[in-house]
Backbone atoms as SQL, in Angstrom:
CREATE TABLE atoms (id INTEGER PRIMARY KEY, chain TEXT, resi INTEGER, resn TEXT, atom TEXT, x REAL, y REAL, z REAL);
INSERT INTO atoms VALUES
  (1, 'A', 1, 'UNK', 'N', 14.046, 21.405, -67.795),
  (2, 'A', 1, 'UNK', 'CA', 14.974, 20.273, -67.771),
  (3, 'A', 1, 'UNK', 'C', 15.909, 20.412, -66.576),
  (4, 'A', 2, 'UNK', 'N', 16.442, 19.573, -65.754),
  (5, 'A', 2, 'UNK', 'CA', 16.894, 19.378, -64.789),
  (6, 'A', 2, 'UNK', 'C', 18.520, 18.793, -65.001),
  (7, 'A', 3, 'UNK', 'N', 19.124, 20.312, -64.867),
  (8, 'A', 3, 'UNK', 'CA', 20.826, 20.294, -64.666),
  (9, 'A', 3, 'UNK', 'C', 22.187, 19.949, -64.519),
  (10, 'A', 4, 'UNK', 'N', 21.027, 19.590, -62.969),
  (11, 'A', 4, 'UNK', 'CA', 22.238, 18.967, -62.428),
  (12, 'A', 4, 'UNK', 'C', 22.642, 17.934, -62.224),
  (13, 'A', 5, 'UNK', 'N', 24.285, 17.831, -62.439),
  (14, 'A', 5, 'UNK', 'CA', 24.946, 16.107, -62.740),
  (15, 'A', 5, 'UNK', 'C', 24.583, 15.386, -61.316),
  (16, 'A', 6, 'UNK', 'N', 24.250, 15.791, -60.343),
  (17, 'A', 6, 'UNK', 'CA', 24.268, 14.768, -58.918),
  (18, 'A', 6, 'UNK', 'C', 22.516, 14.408, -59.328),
  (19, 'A', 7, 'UNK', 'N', 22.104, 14.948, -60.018),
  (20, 'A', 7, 'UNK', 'CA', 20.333, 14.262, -60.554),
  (21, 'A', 7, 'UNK', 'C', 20.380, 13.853, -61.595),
  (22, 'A', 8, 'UNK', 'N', 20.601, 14.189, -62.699),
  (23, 'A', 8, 'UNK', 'CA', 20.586, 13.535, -64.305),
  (24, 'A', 8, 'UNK', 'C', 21.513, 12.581, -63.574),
  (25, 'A', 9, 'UNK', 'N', 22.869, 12.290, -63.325),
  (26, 'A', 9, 'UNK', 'CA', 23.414, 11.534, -63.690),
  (27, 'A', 9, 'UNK', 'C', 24.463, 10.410, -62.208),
  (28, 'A', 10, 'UNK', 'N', 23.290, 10.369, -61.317),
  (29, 'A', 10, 'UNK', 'CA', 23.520, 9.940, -59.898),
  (30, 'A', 10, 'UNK', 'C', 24.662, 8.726, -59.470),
  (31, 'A', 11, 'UNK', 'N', 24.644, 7.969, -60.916),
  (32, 'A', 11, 'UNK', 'CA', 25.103, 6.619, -60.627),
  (33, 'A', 11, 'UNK', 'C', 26.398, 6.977, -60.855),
  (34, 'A', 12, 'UNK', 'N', 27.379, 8.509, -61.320),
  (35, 'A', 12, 'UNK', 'CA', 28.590, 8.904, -61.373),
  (36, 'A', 12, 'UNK', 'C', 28.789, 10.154, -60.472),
  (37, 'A', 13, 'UNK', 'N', 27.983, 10.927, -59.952),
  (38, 'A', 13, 'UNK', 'CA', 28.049, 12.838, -59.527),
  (39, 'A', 13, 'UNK', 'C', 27.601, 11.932, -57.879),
  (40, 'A', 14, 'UNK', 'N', 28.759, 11.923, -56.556),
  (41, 'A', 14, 'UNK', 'CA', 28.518, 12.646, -55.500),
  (42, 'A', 14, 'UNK', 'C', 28.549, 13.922, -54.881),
  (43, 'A', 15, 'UNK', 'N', 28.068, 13.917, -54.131),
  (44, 'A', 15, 'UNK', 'CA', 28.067, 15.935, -53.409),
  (45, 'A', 15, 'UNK', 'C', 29.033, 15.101, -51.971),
  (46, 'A', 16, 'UNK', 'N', 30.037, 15.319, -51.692),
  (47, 'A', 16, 'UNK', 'CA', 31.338, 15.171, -50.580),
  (48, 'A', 16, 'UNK', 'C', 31.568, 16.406, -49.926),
  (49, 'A', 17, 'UNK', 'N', 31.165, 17.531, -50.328),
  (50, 'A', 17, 'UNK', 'CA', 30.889, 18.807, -49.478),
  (51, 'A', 17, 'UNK', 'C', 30.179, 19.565, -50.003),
  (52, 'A', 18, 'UNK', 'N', 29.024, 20.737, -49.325),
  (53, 'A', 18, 'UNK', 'CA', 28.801, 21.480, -49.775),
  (54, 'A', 18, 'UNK', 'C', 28.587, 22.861, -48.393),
  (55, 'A', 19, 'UNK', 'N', 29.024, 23.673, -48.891),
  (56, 'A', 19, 'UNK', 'CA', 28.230, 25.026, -47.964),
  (57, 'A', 19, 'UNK', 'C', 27.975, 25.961, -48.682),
  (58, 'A', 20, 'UNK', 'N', 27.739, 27.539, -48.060),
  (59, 'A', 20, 'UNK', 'CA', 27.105, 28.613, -49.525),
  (60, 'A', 20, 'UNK', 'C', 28.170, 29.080, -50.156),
  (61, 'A', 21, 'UNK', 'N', 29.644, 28.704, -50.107),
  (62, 'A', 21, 'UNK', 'CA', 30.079, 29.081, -51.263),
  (63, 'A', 21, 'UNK', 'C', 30.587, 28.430, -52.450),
  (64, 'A', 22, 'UNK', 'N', 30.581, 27.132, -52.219),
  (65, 'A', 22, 'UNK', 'CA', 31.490, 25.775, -53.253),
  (66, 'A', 22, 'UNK', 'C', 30.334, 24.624, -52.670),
  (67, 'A', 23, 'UNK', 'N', 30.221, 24.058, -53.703),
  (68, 'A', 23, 'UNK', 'CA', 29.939, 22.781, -53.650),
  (69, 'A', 23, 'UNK', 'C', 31.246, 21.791, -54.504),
  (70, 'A', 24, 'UNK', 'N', 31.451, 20.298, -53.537),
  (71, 'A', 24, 'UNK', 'CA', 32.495, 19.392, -54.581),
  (72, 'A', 24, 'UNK', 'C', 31.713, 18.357, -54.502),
  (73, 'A', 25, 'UNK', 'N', 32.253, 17.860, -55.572),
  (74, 'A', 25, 'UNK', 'CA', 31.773, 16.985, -56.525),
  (75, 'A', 25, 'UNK', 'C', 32.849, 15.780, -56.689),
  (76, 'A', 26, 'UNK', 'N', 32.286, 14.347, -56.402),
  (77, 'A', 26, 'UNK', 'CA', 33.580, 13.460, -56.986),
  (78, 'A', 26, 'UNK', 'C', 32.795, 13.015, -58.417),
  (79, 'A', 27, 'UNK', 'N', 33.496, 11.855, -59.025),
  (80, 'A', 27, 'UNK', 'CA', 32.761, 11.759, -60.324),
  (81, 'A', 27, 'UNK', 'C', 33.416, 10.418, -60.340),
  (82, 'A', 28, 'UNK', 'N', 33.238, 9.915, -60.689),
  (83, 'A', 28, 'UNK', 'CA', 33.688, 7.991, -61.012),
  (84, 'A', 28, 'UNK', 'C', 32.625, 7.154, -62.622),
  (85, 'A', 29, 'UNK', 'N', 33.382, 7.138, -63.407),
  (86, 'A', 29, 'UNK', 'CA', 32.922, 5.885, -64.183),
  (87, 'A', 29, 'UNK', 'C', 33.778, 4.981, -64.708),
  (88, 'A', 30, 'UNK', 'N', 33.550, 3.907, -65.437),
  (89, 'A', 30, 'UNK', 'CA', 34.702, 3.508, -66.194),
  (90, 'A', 30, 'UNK', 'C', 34.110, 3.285, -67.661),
  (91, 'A', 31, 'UNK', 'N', 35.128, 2.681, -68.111),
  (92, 'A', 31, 'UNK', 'CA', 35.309, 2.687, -69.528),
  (93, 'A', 31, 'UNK', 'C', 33.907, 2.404, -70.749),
  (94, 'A', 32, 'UNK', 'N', 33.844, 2.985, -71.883),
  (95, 'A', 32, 'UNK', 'CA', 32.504, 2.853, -72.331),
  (96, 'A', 32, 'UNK', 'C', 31.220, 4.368, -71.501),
  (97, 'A', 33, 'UNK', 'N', 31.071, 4.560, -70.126),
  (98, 'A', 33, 'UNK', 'CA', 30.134, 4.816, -69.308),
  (99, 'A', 33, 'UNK', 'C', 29.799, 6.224, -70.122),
  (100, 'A', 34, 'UNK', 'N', 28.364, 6.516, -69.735),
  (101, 'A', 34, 'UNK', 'CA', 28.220, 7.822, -70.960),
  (102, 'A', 34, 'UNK', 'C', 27.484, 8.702, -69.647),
  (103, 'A', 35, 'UNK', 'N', 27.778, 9.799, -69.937),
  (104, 'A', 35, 'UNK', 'CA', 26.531, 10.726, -68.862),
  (105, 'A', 35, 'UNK', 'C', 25.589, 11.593, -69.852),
  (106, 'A', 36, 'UNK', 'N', 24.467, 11.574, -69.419),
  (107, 'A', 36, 'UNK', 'CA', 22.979, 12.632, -70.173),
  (108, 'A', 36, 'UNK', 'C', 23.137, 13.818, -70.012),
  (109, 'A', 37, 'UNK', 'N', 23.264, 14.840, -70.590),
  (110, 'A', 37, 'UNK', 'CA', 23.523, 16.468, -70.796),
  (111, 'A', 37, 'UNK', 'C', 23.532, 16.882, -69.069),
  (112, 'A', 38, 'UNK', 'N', 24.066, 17.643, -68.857),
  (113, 'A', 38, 'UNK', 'CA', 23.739, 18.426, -67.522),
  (114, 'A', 38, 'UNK', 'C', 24.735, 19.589, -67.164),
  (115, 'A', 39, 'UNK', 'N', 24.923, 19.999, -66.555),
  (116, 'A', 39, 'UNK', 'CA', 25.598, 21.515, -66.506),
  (117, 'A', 39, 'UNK', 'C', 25.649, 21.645, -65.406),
  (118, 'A', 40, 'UNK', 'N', 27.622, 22.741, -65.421),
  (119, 'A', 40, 'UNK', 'CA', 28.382, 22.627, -64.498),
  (120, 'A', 40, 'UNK', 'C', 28.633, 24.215, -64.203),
  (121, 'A', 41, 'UNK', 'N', 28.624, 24.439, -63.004),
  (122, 'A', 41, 'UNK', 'CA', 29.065, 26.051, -63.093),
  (123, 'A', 41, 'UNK', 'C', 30.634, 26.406, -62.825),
  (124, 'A', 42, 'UNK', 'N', 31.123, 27.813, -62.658),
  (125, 'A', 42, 'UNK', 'CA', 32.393, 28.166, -62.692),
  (126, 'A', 42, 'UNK', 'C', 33.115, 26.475, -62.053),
  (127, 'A', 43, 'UNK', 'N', 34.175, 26.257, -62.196),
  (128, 'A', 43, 'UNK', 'CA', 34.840, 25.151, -61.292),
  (129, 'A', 43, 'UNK', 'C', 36.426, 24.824, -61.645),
  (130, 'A', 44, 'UNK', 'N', 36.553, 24.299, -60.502),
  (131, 'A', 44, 'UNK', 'CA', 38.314, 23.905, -60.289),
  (132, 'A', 44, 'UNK', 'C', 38.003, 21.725, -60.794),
  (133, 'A', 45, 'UNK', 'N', 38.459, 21.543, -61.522),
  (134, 'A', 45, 'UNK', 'CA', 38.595, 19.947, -61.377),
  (135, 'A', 45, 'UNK', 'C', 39.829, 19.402, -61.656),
  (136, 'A', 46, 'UNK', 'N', 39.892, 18.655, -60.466),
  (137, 'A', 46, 'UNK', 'CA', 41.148, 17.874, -59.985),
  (138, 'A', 46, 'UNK', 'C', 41.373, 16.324, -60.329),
  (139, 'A', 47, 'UNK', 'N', 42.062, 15.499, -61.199),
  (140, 'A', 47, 'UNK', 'CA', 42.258, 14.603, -61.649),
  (141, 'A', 47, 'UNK', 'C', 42.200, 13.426, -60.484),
  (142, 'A', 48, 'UNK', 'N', 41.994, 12.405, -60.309),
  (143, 'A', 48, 'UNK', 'CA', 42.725, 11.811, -59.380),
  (144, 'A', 48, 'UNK', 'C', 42.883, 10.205, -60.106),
  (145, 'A', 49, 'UNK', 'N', 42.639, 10.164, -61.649),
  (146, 'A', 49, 'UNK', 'CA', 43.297, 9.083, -62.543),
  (147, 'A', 49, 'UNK', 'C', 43.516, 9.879, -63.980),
  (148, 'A', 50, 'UNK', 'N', 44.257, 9.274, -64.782),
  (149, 'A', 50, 'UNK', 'CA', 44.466, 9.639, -66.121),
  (150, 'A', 50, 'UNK', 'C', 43.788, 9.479, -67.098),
  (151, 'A', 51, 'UNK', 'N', 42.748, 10.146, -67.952),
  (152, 'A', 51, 'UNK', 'CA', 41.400, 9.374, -68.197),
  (153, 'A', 51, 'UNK', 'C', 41.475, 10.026, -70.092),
  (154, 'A', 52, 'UNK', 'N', 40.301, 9.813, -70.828),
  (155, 'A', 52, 'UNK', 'CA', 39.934, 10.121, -71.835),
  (156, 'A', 52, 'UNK', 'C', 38.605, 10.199, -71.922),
  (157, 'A', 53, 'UNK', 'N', 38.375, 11.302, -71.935),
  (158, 'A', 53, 'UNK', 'CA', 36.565, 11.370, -72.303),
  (159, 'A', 53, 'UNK', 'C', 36.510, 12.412, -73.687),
  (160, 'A', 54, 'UNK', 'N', 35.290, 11.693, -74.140),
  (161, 'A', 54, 'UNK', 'CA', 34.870, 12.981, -75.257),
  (162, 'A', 54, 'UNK', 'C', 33.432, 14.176, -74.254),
  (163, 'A', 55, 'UNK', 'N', 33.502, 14.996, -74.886),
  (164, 'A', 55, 'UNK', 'CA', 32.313, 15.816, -74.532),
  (165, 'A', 55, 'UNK', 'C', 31.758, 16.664, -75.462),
  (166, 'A', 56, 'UNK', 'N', 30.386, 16.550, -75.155),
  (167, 'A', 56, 'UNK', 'CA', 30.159, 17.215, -76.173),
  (168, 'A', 56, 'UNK', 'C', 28.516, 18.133, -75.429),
  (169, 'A', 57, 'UNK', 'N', 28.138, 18.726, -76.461),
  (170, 'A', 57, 'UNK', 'CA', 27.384, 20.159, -76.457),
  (171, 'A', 57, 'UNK', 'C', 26.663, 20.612, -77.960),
  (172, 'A', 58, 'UNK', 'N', 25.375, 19.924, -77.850),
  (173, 'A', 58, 'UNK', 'CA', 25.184, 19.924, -79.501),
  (174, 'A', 58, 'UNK', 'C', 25.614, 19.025, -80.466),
  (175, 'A', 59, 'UNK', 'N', 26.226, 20.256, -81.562),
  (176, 'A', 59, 'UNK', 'CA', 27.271, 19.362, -82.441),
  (177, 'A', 59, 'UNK', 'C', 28.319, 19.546, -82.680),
  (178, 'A', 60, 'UNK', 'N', 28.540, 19.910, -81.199),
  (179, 'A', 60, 'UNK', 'CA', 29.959, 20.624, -81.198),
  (180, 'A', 60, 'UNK', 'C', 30.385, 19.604, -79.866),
  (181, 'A', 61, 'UNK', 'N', 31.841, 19.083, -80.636),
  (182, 'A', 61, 'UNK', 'CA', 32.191, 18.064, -79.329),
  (183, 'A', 61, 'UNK', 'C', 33.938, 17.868, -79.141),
  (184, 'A', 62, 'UNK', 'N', 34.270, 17.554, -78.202),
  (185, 'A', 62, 'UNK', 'CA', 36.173, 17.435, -78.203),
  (186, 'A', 62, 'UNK', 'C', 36.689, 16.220, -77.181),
  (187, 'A', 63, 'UNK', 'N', 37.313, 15.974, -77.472),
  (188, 'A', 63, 'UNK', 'CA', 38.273, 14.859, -77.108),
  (189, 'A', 63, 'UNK', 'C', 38.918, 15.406, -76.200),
  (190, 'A', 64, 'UNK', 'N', 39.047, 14.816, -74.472),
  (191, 'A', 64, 'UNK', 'CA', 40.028, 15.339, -73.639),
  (192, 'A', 64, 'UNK', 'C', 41.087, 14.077, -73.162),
  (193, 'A', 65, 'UNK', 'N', 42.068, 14.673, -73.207),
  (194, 'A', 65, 'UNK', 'CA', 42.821, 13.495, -72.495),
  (195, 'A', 65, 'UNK', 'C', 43.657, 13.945, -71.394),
  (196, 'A', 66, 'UNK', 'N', 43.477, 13.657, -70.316),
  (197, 'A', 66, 'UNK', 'CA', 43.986, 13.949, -69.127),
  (198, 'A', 66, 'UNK', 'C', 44.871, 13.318, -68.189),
  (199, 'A', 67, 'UNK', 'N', 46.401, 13.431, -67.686),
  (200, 'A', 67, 'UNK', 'CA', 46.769, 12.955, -66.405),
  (201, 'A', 67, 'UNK', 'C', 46.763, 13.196, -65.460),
  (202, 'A', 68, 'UNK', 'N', 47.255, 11.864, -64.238),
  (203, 'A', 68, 'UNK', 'CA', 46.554, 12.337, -63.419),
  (204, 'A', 68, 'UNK', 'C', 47.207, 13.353, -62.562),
  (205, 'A', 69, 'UNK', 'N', 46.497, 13.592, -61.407),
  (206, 'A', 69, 'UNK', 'CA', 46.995, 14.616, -60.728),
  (207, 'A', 69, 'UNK', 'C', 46.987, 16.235, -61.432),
  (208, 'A', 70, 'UNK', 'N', 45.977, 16.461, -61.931),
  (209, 'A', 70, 'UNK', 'CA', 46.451, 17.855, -62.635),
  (210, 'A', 70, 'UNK', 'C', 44.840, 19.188, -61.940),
  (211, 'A', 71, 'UNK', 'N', 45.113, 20.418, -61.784),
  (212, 'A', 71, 'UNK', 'CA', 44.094, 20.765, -61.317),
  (213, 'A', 71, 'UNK', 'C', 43.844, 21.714, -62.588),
  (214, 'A', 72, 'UNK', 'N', 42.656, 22.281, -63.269),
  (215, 'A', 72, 'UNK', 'CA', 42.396, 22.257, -64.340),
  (216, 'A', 72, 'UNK', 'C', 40.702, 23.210, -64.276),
  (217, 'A', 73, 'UNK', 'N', 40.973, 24.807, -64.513),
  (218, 'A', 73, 'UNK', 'CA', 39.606, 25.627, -64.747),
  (219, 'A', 73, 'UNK', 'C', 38.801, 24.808, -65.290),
  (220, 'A', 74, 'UNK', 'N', 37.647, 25.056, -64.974),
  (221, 'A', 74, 'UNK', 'CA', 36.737, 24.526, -65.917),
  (222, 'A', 74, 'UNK', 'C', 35.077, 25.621, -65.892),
  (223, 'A', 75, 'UNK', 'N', 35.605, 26.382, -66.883),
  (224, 'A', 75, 'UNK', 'CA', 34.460, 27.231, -67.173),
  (225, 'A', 75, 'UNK', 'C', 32.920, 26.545, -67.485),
  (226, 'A', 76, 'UNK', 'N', 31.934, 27.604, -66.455),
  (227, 'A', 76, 'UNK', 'CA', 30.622, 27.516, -66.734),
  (228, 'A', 76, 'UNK', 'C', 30.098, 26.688, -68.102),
  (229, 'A', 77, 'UNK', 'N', 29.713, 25.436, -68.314),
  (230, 'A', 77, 'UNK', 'CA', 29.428, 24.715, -69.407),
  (231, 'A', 77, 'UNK', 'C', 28.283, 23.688, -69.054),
  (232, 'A', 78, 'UNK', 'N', 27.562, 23.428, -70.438),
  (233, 'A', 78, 'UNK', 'CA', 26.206, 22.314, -70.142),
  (234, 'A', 78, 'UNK', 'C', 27.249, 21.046, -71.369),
  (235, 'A', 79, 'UNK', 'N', 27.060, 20.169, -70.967),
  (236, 'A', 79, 'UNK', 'CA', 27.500, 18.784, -71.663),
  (237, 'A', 79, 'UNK', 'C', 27.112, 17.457, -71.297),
  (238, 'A', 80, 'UNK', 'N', 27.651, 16.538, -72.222),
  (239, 'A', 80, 'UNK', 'CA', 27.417, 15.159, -72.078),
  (240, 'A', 80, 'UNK', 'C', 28.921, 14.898, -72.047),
  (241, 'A', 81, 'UNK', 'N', 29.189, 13.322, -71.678),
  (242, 'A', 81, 'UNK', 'CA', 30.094, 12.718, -71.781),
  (243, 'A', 81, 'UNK', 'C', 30.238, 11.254, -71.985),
  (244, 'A', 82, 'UNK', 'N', 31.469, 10.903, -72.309),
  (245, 'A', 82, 'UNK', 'CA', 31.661, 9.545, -72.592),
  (246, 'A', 82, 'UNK', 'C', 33.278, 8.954, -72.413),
  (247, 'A', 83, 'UNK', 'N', 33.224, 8.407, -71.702),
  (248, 'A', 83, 'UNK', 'CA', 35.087, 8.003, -71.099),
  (249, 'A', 83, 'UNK', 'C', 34.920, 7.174, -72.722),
  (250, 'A', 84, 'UNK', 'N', 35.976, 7.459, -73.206),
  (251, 'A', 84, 'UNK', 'CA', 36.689, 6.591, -74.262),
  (252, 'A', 84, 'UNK', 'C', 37.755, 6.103, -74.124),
  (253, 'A', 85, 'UNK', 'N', 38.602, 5.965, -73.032),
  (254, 'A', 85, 'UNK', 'CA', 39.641, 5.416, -72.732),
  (255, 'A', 85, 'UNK', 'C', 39.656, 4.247, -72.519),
  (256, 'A', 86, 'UNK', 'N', 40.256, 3.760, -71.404),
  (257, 'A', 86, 'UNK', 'CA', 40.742, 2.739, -71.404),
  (258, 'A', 86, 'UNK', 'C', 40.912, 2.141, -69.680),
  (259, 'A', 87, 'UNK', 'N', 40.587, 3.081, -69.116),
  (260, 'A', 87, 'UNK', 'CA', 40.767, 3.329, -67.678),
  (261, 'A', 87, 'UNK', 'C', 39.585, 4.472, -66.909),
  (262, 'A', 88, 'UNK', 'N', 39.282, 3.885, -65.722),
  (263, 'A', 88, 'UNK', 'CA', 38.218, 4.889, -64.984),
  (264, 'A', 88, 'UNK', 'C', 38.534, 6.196, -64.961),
  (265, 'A', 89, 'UNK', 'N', 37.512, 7.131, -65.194),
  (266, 'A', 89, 'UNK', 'CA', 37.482, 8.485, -64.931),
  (267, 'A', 89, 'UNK', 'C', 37.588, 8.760, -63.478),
  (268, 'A', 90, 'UNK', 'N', 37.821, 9.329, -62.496),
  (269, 'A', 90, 'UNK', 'CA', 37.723, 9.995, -61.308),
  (270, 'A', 90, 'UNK', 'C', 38.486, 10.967, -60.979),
  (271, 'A', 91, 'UNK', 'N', 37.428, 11.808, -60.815),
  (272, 'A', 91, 'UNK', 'CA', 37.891, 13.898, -60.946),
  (273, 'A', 91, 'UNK', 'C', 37.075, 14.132, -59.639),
  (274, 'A', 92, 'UNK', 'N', 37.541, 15.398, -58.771),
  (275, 'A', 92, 'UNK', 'CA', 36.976, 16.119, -58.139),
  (276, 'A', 92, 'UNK', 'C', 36.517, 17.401, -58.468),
  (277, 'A', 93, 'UNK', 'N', 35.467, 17.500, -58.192),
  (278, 'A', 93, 'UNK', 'CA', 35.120, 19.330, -59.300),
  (279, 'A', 93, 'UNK', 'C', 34.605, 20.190, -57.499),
  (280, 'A', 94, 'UNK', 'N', 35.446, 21.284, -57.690),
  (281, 'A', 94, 'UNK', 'CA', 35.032, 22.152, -56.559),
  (282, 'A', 94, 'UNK', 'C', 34.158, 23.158, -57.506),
  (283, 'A', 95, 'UNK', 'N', 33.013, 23.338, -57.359),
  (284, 'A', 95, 'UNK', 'CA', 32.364, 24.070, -58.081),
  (285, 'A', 95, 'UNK', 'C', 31.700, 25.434, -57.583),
  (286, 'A', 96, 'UNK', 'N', 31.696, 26.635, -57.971),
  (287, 'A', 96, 'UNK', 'CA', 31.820, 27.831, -56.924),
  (288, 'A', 96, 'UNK', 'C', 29.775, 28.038, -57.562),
  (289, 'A', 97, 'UNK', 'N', 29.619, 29.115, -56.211),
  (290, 'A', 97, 'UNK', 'CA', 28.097, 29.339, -55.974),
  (291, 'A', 97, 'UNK', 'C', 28.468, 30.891, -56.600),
  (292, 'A', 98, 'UNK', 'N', 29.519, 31.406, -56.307),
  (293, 'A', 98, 'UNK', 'CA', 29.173, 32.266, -56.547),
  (294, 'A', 98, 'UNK', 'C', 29.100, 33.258, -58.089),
  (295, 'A', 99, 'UNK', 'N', 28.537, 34.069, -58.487),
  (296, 'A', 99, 'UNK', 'CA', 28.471, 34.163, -59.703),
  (297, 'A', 99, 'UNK', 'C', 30.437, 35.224, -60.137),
  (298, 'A', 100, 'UNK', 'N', 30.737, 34.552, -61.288),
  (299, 'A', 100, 'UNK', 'CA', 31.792, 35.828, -61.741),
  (300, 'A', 100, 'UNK', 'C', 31.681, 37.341, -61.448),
  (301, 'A', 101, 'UNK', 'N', 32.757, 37.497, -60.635),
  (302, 'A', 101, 'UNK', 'CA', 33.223, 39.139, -60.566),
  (303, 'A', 101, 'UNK', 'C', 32.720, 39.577, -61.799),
  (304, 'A', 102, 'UNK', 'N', 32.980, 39.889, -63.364),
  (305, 'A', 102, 'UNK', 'CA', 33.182, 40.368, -64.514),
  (306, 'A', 102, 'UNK', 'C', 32.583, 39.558, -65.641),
  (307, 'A', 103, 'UNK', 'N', 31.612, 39.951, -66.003),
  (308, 'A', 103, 'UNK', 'CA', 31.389, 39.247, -67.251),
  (309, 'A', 103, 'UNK', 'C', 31.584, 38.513, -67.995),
  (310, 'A', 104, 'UNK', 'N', 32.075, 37.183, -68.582),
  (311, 'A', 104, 'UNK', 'CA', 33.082, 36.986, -69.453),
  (312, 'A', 104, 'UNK', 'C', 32.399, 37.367, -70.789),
  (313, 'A', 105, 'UNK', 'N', 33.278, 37.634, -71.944),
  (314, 'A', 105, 'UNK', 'CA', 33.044, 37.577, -73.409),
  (315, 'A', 105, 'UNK', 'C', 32.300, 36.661, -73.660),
  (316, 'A', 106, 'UNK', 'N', 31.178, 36.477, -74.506),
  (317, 'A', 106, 'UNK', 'CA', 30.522, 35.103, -75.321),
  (318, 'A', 106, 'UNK', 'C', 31.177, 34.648, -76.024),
  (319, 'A', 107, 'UNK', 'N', 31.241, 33.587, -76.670),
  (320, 'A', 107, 'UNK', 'CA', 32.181, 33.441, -77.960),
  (321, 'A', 107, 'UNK', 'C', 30.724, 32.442, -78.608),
  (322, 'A', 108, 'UNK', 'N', 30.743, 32.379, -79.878),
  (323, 'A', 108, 'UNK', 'CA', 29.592, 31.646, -80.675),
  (324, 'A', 108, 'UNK', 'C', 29.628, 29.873, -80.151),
  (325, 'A', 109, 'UNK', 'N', 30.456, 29.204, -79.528),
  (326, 'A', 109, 'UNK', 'CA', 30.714, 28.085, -79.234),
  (327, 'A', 109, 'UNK', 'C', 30.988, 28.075, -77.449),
  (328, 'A', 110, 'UNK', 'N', 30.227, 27.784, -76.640),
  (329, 'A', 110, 'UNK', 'CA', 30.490, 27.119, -74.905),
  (330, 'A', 110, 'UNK', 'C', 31.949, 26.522, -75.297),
  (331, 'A', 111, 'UNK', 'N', 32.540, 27.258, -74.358),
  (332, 'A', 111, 'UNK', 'CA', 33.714, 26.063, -74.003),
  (333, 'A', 111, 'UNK', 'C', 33.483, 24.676, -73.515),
  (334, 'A', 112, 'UNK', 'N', 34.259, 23.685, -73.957),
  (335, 'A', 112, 'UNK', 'CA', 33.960, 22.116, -73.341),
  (336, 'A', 112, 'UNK', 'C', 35.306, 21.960, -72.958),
  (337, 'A', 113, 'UNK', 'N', 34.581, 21.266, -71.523),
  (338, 'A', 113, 'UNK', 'CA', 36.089, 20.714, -71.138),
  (339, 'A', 113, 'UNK', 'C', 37.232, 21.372, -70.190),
  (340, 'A', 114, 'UNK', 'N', 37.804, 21.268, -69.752),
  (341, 'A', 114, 'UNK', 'CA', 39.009, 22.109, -68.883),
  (342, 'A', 114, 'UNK', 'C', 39.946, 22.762, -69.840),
  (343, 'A', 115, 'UNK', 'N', 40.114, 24.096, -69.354),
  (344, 'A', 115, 'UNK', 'CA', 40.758, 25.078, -69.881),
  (345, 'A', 115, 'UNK', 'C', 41.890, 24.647, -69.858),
  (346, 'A', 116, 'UNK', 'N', 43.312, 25.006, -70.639),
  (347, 'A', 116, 'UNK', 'CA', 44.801, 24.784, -70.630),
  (348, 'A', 116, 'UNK', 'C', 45.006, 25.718, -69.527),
  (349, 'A', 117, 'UNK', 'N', 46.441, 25.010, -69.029),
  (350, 'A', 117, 'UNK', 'CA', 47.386, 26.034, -68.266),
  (351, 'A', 117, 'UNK', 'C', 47.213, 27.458, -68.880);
């Protein structure tokens, strides 16, 4: 199965830079718009509207609500999505090539979504 959001899901995932250590990513949909599973590696994503999406992973899923302007981890994760808001999504994701220094812990559940401060 094929990954990545700039292929599963073209009509929202541009590539705006890439070299061998980061690739970025813009992302644009609006309201209602859904994306097909695909997966994101280590990454920084940067708001650039105030949005609401659900995401989900299985049957395991969460509600994000975001303003704008905020820059926001976003750990190694495979998901779908769906803006439920009310207003367009548009995020920048700097997404790193390279693999983690350190291992992280598993936990029985993928994180979804951008990590808190």
């Amino acid at each position: 199965m094929q990954s990545d959001p700039v292929v599963t899901n073209p009509q929202f995932y541009r590539v705006i830079f890439e070299n061998e250590r980061v690739r970025v990513l813009e992302y644009l949909d609006r309201p209602g718009d859904e994306t097909v599973p695909h997966r994101h590696p280590d990454s920084v994503m940067f708001t650039l509207t105030a949005f609401q999406r659900r995401l989900s992973s299985g049957d395991h899923s969460v509600d994000v609500d975001l303003p704008e302007g905020v820059a926001r981890w976003l750990p190694a994760q495979e998901h779908s999505g769906a803006n439920i808001g009310e207003t367009a999504t548009h995020t920048i994701f700097v997404e790193l090539k390279e693999p983690a220094p350190v291992p992280l812990a598993r936990t029985t559940v993928e994180p979804l979504g951008p990590l808190p401060d």
